[in-house]
C-alpha positions as CSV (number, residue, x, y, z in Angstrom):
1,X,-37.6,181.8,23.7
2,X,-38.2,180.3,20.3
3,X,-34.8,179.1,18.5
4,X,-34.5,181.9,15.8
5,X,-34.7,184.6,18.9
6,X,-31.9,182.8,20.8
7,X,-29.8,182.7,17.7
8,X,-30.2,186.7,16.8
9,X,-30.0,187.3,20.6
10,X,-26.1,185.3,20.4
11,X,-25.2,187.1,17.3
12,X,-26.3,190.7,19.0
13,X,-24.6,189.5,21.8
14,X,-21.1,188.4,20.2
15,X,-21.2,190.9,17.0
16,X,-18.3,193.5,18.2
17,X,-15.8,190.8,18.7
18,X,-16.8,188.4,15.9
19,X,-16.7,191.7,13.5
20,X,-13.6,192.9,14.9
21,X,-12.1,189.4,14.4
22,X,-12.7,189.4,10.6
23,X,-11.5,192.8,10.0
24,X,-8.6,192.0,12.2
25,X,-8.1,188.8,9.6
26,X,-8.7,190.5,6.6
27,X,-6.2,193.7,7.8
28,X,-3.4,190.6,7.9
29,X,-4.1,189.6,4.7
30,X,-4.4,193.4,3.2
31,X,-0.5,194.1,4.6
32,X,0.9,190.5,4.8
33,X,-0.5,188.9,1.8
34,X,2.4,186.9,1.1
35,X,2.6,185.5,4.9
36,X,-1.4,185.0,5.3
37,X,-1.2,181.6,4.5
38,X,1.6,180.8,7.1
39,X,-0.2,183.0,9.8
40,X,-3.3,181.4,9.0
41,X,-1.5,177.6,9.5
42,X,0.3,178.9,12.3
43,X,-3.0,180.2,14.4
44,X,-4.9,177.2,13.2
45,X,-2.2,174.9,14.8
46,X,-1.8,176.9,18.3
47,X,-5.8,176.4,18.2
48,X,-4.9,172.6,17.9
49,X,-2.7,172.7,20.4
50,X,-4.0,174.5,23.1
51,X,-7.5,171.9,22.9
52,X,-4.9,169.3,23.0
53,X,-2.9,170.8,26.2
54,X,-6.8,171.6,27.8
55,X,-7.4,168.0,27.6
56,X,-4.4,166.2,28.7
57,X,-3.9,168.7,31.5
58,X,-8.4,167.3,32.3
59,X,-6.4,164.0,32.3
60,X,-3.3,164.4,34.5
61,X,-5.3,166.2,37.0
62,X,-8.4,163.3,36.9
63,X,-5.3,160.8,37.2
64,X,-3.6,163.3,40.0
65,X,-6.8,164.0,42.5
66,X,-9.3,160.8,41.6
67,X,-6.4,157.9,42.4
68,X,-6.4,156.7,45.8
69,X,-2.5,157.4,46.2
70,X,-3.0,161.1,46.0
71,X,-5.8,161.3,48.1
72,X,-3.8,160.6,51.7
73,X,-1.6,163.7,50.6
74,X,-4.4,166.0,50.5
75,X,-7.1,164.9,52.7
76,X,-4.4,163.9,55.8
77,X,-5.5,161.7,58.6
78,X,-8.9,163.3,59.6
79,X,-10.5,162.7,55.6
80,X,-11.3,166.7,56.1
81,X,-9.7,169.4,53.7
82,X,-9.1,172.8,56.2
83,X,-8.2,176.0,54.4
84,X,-4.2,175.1,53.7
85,X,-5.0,171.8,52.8
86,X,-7.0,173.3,50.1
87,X,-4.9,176.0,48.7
88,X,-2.1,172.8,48.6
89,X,-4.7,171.1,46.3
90,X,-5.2,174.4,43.7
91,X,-1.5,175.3,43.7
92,X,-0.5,171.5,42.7
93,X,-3.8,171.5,40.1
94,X,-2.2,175.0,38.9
95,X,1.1,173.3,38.5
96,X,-0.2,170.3,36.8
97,X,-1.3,172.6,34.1
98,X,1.5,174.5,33.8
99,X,3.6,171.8,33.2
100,X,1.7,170.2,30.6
101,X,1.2,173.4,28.6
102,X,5.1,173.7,29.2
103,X,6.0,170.1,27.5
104,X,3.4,170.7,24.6
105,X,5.1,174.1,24.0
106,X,8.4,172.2,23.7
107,X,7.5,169.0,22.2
108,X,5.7,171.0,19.0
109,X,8.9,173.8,18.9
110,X,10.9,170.0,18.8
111,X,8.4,168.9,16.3
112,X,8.5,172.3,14.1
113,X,12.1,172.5,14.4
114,X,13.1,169.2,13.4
115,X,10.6,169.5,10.4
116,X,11.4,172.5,9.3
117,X,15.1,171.6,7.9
């Protein structure tokens, strides 16, 4: 498939929701004219976040599972994960990114709140 094909094949692909994206954008701006700016910011800087919370929640859980303290707690004394061993090891990853997504939510409310005054 020759390059210009795969790019009008992603565009065909992806037209409804990137067309419904700008006329979603340019709806906010028809009614909320005076608040598009901040809306704008205010999306741009939950974008920022989130990639921010994605990667320090890659790091906590490389530092959680690839350390040799953590793996006696999951692996046991037979070095073999069985079934509950394994559901253990997703329900601590799913709480490891919880909780980070939690603190970044309240560290940026802190850090919009305090500057905001």
């Amino acid at each position: 498939m020759s390059k210009t094909k795969a790019i009008v094949h992603w565009i065909g692909r992806h037209l409804i929701w990137i067309g419904l994206s700008v006329l979603g954008i340019l709806g906010i701006y028809i009614v909320f004219r005076d608040l598009f700016w901040q809306f704008f910011f205010a999306l741009f800087a939950c974008l920022i976040a989130e990639g921010l919370a994605l990667g320090a929640s890659n790091v906590a859980a490389y530092v959680f599972t690839n350390l040799s303290f953590t793996k006696g707690l999951f692996y046991g004394e037979d070095d073999n994960l069985n079934y509950y061993e394994r559901s253990d090891f997703v329900r601590v990853l799913g709480h490891i990114f919880v909780g980070v997504h939690i603190l970044f939510g309240i560290v940026l409310a802190m850090f919009f709140w305090a500057n905001t005054g």
